[in-house]
N, C-alpha and C positions, 0 to 999 in steps of 0.2 A: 167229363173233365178228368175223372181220376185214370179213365183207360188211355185216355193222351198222357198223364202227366207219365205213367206206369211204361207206357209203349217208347216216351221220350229218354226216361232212365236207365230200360234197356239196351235200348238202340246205343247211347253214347257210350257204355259200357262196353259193350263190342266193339264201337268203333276206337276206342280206344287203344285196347288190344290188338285191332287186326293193322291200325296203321303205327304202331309203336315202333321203335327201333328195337332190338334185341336187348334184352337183360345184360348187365355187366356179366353176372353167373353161366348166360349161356353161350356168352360173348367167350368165357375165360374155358370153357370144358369145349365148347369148337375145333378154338386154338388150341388144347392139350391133342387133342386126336389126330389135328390135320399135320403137326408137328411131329405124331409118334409113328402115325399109319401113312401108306399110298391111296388116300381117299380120293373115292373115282364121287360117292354124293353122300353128303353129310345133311343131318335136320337136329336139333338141339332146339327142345321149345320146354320154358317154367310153363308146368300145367299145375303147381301150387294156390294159383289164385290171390300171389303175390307174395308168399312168405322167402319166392327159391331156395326152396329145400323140396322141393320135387319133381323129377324133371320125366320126358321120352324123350331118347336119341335112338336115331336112326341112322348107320352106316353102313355106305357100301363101296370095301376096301380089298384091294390085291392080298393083302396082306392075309385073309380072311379064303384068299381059294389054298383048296385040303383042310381046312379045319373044320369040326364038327360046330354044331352051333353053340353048344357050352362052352368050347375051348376059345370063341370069339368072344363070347359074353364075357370070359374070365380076365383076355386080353383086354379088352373095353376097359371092366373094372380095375384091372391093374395100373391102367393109365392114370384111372382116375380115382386112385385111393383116399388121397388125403380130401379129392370131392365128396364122395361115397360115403366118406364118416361122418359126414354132418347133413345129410341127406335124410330122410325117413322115408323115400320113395323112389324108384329109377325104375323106365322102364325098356328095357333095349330090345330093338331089332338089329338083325345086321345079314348083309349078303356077302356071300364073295362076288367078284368081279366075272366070274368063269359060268357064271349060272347059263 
């Protein structure tokens, strides 16, 4: 009985998250990038565990071909400064379009 009740509370737990609609938080740092960049695929997921204050974004923007990969992380971060400061976690990837 307790490996039902245990297997039921994980399950719902996932399945809550995987059918969610997106965070207002990740809903709002999206729209700053897809507004600042020529983003070809973008991912913005709270992997906080529900505080949003900790996020992975994933972009992959024109904007990003010739630049090194620090000089795109620094772009990312500049978008999202006033995000960033009240964050205690970010974690970025990002491509250029030209790969």
């Amino acid at each position: 009985m307790l490996r039902l009740l245990l297997r039921q509370r994980f399950q719902s737990a996932q399945i809550c998250r995987y059918f969610s609609s997106t965070t207002p938080n990740e809903s709002s740092i999206k729209k700053k990038l897809e507004e600042s960049l020529k983003v070809e695929s973008i991912n913005v997921q709270d992997i906080s565990g529900g505080c949003g204050a900790m996020f992975q974004i994933y972009v992959q923007a024109e904007d990003f071909n010739g630049l090194r990969t620090l000089q795109q992380h620094k772009l990312i971060k500049n978008i999202l400064k006033d995000d960033v400061a009240n964050m205690h976690g970010l974690t970025i990837k990002t491509e250029p379009t030209n790969r």
